[in-house]
N, C-alpha and C positions, 0 to 999 in steps of 0.2 A: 857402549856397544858400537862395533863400526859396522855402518850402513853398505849394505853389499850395492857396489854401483854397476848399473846395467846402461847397455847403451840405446837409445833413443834415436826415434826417426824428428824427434818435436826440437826446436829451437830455442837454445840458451833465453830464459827469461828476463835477460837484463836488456835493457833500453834507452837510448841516449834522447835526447831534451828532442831532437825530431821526429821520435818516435820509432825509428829504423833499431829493430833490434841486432841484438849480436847475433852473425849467421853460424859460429858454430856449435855441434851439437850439446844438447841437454844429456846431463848424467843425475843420477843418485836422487833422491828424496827432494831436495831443493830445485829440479830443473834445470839448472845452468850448466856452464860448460866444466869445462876440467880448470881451465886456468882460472875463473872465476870459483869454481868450489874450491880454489886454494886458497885465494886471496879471502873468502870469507868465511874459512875455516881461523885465518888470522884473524880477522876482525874480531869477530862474534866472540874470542878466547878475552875478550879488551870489553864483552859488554856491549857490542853495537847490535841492534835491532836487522833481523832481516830485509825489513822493509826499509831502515835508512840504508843498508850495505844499496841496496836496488835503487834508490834515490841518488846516491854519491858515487856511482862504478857505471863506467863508460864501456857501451860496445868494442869489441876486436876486429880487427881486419881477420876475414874465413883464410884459410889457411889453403882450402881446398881438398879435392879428394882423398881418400887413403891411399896409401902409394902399395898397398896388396895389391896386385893383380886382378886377385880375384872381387874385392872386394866393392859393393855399389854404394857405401854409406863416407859423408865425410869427415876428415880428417879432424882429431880432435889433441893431438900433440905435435907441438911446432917443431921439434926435433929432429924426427924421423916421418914425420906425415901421416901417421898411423890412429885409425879411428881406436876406439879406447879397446874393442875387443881385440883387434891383433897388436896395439900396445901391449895388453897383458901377454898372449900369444909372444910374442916379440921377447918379453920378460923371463917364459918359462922356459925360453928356447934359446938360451944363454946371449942372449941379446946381441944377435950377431951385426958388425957394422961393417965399416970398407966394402971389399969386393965380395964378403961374405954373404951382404944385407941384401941384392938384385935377387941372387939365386933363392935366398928364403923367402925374398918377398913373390917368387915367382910360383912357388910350391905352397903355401901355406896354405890352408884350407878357407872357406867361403865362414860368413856367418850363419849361425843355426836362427835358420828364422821360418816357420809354417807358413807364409804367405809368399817366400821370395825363392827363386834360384835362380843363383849368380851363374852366368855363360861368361861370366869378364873375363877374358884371358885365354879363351880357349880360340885354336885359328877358325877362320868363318868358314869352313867346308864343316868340321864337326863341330860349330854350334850349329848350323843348321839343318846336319843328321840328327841332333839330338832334340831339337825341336820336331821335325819330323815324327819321329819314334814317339814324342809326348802326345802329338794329334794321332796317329794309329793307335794306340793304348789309348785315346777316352775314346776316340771309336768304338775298340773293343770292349767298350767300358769295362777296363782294369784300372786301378785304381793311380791316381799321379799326384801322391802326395810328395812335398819336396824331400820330406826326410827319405822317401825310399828311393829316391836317385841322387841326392846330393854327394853322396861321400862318393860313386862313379865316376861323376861331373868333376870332383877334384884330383882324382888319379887320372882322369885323361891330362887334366891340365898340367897334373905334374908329370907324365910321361912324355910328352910333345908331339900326338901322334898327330898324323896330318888327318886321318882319315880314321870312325869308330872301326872299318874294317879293318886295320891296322893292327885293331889294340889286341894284345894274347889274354884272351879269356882264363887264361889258366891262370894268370895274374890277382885272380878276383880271390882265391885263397885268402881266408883269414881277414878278407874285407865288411865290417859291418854285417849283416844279418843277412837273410836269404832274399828278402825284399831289395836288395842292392844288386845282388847277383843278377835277379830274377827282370830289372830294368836291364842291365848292361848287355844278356843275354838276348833280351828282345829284342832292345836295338839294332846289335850288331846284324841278326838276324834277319831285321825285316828291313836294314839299310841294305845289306848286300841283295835281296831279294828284291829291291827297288831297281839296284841297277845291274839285274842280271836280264838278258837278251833270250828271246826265247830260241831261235836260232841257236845260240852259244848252248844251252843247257842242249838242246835235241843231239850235239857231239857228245856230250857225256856220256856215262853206262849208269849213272843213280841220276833221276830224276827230282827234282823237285813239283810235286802235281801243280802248285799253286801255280805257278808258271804258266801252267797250261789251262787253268779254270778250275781247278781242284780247291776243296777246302781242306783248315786244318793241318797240320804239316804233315804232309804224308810223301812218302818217297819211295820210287819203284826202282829196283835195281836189277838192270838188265845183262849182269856178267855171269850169270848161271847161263844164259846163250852162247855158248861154243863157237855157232858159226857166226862169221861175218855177215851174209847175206840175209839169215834166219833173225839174225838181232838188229840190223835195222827194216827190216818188213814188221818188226813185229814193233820196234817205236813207230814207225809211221802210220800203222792203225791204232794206236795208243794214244798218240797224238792226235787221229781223228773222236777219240771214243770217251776221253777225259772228259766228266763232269755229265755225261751221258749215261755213265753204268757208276755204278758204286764203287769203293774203292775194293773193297773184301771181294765182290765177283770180280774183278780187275785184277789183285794180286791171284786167287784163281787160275786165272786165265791164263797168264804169265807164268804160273805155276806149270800148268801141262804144255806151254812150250817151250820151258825148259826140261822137260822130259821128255818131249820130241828130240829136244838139241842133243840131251844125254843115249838118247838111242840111235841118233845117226854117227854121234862120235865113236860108238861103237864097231861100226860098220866099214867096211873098205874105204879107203881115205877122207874119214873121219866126218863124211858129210860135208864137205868145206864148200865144191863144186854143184850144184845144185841140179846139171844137165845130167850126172852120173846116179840121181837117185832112180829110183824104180818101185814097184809092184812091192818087191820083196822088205822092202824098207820100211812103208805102211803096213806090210802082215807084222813085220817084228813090233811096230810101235803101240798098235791095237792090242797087240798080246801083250805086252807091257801094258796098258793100260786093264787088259782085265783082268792078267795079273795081281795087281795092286787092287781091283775091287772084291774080286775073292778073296783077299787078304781082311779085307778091313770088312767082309762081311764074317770071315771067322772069325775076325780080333770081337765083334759084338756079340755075335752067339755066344765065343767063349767066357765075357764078361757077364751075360744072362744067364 
């Protein structure tokens, strides 16, 4: 039976006469490294004891890191520099060399490990969005296990964005499971919400509340407001009123003035000038407004 060989954070078991063991990594049932499970897969074929293979077999010079990008374990084939998982990786992936090998070693994906996740490789503004976005999520305490952001973490890396605002969400198609989606979505989310200005959002016509002290994402959109003067009177008491009234009375409220705005755009030049309103403007808007409650007191009689 051949022993399925996993790769290891623990250190080749063989030992030289000063005790300094060999620095690279342990594989497979035996503990030692890859060059050493070769050499004592010869042996042992001849009858030699494990223990004398370990008595008569001399440390290696470490070879040093994987030459993955992504990757934090090291390097356990002298060839291409490759820890034993992206060697296989490297294997299945037609074994690309020359000018072929930077670019796959730049793309490949990270190791599947439950305790670790790799930021190697990605530029230091979005790894330290993506760190960010980890500390808000246990905040919120949502859950940040590695598997449900790793497979993200390695399409930013292969995409080269400088920044998660960058990245096109629509991209996440056909990526790993909803829990992947559902990270990269956060992120982006609460990185661009990090460095938005509250200033900058008060020119907008959709709001973001949380901006303003609001919970929850909730968003007010102020383009049902016609007039120019009408819609920013009415953010600038919104702005004062955020986190003070609820959001449901809030969109309410927002609600009948934009049917003030639909009843002056009605009216001789469109409500736009605000010294040309008058007396007659409020009679039309009140009637419109009882209008609509007469309405909605037949719509319930009639359903009774």
């Amino acid at each position: 039976m051949i022993e399925r060989r996993r790769c290891s954070d623990q250190r080749c078991a063989v030992t030289g006469p000063n005790a300094l063991g060999c620095p690279r990594p342990a594989e497979g049932p035996w503990r030692i490294c890859h060059t050493h499970t070769r050499a004592w897969d010869r042996r042992r074929s001849h009858g030699v004891s494990f223990e004398s293979f370990l008595s008569q077999t001399q440390p290696l010079p470490e070879i040093g890191p994987c030459q993955a990008v992504c990757c934090y374990l090291e390097a356990a084939h002298r060839d291409h520099g490759l820890c034993e998982i992206h060697y296989q990786a490297w294997r299945r992936e037609g074994r690309p060399t020359g000018n072929a090998f930077a670019p796959w070693a730049a793309r490949t994906r990270q190791p599947v490990n439950s305790r670790v996740l790799s930021l190697r490789g990605l530029p230091t503004l979005v790894g330290l969005e993506v760190l960010y976005a980890i500390g808000r999520r246990a905040d919120e305490q949502v859950s940040v296990v590695t598997g449900g952001m790793r497979p993200w973490v390695d399409q930013l890396r292969a995409c080269a964005v400088t920044s998660v605002t960058a990245f096109d969400l629509s991209q996440l198609d056909g990526l790993g499971d909803a829990h992947h989606a559902r990270f990269a979505r956060f992120t982006v989310d609460h990185v661009r919400l990090a460095y938005a200005q509250v200033e900058d959002e008060r020119q907008r016509d959709v709001w973001d509340l949380r901006l303003f002290g609001g919970t929850g994402r909730r968003r007010l959109d102020f383009t049902s407001i016609r007039q120019h003067w009408l819609r920013e009177a009415t953010k600038a008491w919104v702005a004062t009123t955020v986190g003070r009234v609820g959001h449901s009375s809030l969109s309410h409220r927002l609600g009948s003035i934009a049917a003030l705005s639909a009843v002056l755009a009605s009216g001789p030049g469109g409500g736009h000038d605000p010294a040309t309103l008058d007396r007659a403007d409020i009679e039309r808007f009140l009637g419109r407004v009882l209008s609509d409650v007469v309405a909605d007191d037949v719509g319930v009689g009639w359903r009774h």
